[in-house]
C-alpha positions in Angstrom: -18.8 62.7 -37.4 -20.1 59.9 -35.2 -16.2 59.0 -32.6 -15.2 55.8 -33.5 -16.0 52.6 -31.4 -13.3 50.7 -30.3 -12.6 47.4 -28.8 -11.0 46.5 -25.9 -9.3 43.6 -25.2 -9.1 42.9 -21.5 -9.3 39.5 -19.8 -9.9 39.4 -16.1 -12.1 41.7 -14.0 -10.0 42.7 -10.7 -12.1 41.0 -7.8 -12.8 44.3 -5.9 -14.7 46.4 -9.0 -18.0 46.1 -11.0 -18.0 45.0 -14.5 -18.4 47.2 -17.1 -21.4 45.9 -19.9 -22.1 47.5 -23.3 -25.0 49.0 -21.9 -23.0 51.4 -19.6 -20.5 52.5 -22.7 -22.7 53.5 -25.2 -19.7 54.6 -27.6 -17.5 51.2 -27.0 -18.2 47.6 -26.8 -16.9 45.6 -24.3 -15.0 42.5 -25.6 -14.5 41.2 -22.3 -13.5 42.1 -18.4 -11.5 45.0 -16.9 -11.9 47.3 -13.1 -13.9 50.0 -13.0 -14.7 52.5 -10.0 -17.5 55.0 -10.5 -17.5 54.0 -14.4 -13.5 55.3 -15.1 -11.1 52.0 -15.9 -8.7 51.5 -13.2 -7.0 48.3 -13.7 -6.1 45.9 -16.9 -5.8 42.2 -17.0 -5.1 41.1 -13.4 -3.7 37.6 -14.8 -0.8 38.8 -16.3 2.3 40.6 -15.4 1.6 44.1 -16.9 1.7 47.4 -15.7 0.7 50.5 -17.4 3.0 53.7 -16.5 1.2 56.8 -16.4 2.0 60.5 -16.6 0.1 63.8 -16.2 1.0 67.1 -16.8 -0.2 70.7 -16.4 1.5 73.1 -14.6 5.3 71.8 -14.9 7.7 69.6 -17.0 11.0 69.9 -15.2 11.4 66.0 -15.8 9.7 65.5 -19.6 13.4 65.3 -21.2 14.6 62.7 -18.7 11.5 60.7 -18.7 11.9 60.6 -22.2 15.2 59.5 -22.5 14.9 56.7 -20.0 11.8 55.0 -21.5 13.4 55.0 -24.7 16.6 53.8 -23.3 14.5 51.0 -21.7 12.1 50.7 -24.5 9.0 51.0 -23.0 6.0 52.7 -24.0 4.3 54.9 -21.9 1.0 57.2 -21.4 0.8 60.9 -21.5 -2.0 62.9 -20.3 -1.7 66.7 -20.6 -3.8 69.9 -20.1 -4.5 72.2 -22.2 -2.8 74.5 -20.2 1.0 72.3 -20.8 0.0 71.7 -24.5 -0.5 75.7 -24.8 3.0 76.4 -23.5 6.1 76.6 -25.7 8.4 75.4 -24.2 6.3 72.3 -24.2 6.1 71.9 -28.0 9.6 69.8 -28.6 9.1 67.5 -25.6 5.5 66.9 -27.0 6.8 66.2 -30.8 9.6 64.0 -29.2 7.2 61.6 -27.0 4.9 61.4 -30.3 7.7 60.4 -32.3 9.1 58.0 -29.9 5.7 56.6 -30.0 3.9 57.0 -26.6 0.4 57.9 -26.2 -1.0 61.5 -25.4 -4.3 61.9 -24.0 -6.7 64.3 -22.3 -6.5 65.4 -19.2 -8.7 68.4 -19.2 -8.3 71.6 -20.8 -8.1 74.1 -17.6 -7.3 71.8 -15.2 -10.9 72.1 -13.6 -11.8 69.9 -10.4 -15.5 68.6 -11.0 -16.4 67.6 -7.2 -15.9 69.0 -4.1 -13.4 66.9 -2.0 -15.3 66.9 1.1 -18.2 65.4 -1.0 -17.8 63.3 -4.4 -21.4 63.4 -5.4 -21.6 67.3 -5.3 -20.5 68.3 -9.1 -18.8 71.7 -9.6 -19.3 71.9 -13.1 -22.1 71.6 -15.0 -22.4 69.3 -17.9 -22.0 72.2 -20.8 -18.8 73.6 -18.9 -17.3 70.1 -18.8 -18.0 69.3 -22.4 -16.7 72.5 -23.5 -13.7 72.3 -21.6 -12.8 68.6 -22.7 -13.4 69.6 -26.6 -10.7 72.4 -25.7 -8.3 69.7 -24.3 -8.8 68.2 -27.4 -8.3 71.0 -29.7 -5.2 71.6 -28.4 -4.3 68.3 -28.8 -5.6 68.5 -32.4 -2.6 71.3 -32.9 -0.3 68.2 -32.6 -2.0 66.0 -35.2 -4.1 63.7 -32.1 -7.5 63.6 -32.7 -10.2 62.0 -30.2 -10.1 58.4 -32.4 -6.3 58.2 -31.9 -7.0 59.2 -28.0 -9.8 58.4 -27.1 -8.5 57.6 -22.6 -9.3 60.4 -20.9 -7.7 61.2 -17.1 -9.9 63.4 -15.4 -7.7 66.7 -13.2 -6.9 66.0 -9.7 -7.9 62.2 -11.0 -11.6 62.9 -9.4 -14.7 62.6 -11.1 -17.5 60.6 -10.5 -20.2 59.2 -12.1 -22.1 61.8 -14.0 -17.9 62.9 -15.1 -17.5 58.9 -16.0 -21.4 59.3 -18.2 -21.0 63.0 -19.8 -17.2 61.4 -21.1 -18.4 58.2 -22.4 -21.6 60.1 -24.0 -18.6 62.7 -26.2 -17.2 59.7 -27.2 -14.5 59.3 -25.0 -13.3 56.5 -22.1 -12.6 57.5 -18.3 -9.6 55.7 -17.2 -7.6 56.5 -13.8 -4.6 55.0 -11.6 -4.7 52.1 -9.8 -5.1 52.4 -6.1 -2.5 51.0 -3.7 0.5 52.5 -3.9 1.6 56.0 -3.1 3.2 57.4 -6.3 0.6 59.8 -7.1 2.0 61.2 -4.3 5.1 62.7 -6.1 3.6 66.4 -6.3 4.3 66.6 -2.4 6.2 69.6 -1.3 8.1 69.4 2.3 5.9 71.7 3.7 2.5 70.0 3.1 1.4 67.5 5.5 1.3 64.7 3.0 4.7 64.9 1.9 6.2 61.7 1.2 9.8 61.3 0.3 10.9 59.7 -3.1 12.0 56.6 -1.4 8.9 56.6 1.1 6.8 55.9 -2.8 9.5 53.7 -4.2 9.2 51.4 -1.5 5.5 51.8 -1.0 5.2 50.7 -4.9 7.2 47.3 -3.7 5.1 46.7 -0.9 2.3 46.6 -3.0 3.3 44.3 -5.3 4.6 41.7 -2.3 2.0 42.3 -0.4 -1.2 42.7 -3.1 -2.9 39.1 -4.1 -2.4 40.2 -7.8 1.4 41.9 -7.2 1.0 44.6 -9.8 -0.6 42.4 -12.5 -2.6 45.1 -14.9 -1.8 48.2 -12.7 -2.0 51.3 -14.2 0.9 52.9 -12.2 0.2 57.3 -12.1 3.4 59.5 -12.2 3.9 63.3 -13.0 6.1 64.4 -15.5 7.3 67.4 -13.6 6.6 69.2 -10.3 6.9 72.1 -8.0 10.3 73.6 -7.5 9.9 73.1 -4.0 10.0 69.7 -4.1 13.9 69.2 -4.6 13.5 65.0 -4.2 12.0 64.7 -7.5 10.6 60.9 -8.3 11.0 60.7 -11.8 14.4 60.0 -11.1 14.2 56.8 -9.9 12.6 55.8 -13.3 15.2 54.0 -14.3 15.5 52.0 -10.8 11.7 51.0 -10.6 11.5 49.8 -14.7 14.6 47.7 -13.6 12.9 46.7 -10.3 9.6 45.4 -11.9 11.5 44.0 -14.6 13.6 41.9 -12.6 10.2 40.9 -10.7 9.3 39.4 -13.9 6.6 42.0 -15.5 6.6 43.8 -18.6 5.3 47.0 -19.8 1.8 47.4 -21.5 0.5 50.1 -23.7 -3.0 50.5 -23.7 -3.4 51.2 -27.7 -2.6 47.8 -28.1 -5.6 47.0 -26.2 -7.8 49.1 -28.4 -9.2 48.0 -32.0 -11.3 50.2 -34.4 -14.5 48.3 -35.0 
């Protein structure tokens, strides 16, 4: 069965990234503007006050129960993307069934957790085009398990949130969308352990997240803000925890919370 095309309603390309046209997402039509790099989406609407909140799991879920409970505490919507690997795991199953039922999206975000390109060099692919398909349509038969099928997620975070273009083609030509974090801030950083050289304190991302938005021409209008829902036991400062602080922070800063299935139609 031919994936569904979808709609989606975005206003204002971000000054810094190309535009997207029809021609370069042969299974969805573009109503309007939205910033891309390297074909993946990777900001909304930068006219209006909305950010996106993000999280990605795979090996660990240590904060999935408290993340939970604070978005629905501050009623807000958020975005999921899991491995196969976490959707696999057991002990995942209720924290999955919970974030459905509260109505949050859960996408894709690779079966095995594979990294396509070497870091030293973006254009060099590590996979081929067979082994990426293959793995995706695992992702998403573990998601199937759960009742999500590729129409109801059709967003798709690549591992390590790396790709490049040939990633961005092979996932539009399944059917699916590329879409990754915003860059600016530093709260992708919240994986850091002490001991690695990039370790950045939970405050040190909280306030790097406020910078941006003071300092940023935009603020944070349309960001897609990346997150994990649960890290290495080593890292004892977990971010997660200042959920609660940063969804009070932006709010009192006068922006709301936007979920990107609102943004999608079925043709």
């Amino acid at each position: 069965m031919q994936p569904c095309r979808i709609f989606i309603l975005i206003f204002t390309l971000c000054f810094f990234s190309p535009l997207a046209t029809a021609q370069d997402l042969p299974h969805f039509k573009v109503d309007s503007h939205f910033s891309t790099e390297s074909g993946a989406i990777i900001r909304f609407d930068t006219s209006q006050p909305t950010v996106y909140l993000i999280f990605t799991g795979g090996d660990y879920s240590d904060g999935g129960r408290f993340i939970a409970r604070v978005l629905k505490q501050k009623k807000v919507k958020s975005h999921f993307f899991f491995t196969g690997d976490f959707l696999r795991n057991p002990q995942n199953r209720n924290l999955i069934r919970k974030l459905l039922k509260q109505g949050h999206y859960i996408g894709p975000h690779s079966d095995r957790h594979l990294l396509y390109a070497a870091w030293e060099d973006r254009n060099r692919l590590l996979v081929t085009k067979d082994s990426f398909l293959v793995d995706l349509s695992n992702n998403y038969a573990e998601l199937g398990k759960f009742g999500i099928s590729r129409e109801k997620a059709p967003l798709f975070m690549p591992p390590y949130e790396w790709y490049n273009d040939s990633i961005s083609a092979w996932t539009q030509e399944s059917g699916s969308m590329l879409v990754n974090y915003s860059p600016g801030t530093r709260s992708a950083a919240d994986y850091t352990t002490p001991e690695t050289p990039n370790y950045l304190s939970s405050d040190e991302i909280f306030q790097s997240i406020l910078n941006y938005e003071e300092k940023s021409t935009n603020g944070m209008n349309g960001f897609i803000l990346l997150m994990h829902i649960g890290t290495n036991p080593d890292r004892k400062d977990k971010f997660y925890n200042k959920l609660p602080e940063l969804i009070n922070e932006l709010r009192k800063r006068e922006y709301h919370f936007g979920f990107m299935n609102d943004l999608l139609k079925k043709q």
